[in-house]
C-alpha positions as CSV (number, residue, x, y, z in Angstrom):
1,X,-1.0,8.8,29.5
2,X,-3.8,9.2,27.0
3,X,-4.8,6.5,24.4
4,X,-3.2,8.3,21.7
5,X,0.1,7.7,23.3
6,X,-0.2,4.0,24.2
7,X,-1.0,3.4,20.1
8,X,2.2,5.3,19.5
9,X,4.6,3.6,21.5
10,X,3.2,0.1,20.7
11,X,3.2,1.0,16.6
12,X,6.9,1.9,17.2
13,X,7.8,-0.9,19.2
14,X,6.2,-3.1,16.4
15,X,7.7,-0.9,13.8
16,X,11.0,-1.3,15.0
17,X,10.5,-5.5,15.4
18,X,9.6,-5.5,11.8
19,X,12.4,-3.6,10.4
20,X,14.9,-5.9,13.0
21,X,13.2,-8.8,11.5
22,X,14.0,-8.0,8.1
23,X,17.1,-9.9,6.4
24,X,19.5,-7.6,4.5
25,X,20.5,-9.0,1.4
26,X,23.8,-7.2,1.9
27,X,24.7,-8.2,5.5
28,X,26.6,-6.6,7.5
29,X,30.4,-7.0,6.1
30,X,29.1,-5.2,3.4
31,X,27.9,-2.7,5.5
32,X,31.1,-1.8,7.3
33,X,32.9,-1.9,3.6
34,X,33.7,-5.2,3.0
35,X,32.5,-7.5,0.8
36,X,32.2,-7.6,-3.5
37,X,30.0,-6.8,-5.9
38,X,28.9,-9.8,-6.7
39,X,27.3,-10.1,-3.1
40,X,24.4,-7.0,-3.8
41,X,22.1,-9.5,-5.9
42,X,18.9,-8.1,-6.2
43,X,15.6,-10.6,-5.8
44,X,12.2,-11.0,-5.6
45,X,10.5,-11.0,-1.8
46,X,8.3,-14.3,-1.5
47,X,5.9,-15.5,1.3
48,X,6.3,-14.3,4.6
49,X,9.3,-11.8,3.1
50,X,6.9,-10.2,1.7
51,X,4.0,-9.6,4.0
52,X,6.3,-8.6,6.5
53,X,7.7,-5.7,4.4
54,X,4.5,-4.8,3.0
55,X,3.7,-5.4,6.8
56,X,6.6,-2.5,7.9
57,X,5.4,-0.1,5.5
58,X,2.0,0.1,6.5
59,X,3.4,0.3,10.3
60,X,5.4,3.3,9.2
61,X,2.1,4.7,7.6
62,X,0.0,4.2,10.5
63,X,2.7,5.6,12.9
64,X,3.2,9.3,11.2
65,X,-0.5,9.7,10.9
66,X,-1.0,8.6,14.4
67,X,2.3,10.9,15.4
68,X,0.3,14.1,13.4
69,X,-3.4,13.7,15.0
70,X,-1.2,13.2,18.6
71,X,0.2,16.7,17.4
72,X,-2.6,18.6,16.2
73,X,-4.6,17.8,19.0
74,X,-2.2,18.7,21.7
């Protein structure tokens, strides 16, 4: 297992905590087709909402480019 593949897996596993970790404003009644309207508010992310989406994106970044090196150079 080459360095390049330890990065990957532990950017995934961190990529998939962060996106676990985020709470869904429409939960999961909503999901399966229950709920109302009036329950998809939209609103601002604050604090430590907001570092860990900004946090999930740049996890996601990080793991394609790390996915496409791994590629090219095999």
């Amino acid at each position: 297992m080459t360095l390049l593949s330890i990065i990957q897996i532990a950017l995934a596993v961190l990529l998939v905590s962060g996106i676990l970790l985020q709470n869904s404003a429409a939960g999961l009644g909503s999901a399966l087709g229950g709920g109302s309207d009036d329950d998809a508010v939209m609103h601002t992310r604050r604090g430590p909402e907001k570092a860990l989406f900004y946090g999930t994106i740049i996890l996601a970044i990080l793991f394609v480019f790390v996915s496409y090196v791994s590629v090219y150079l095999s």
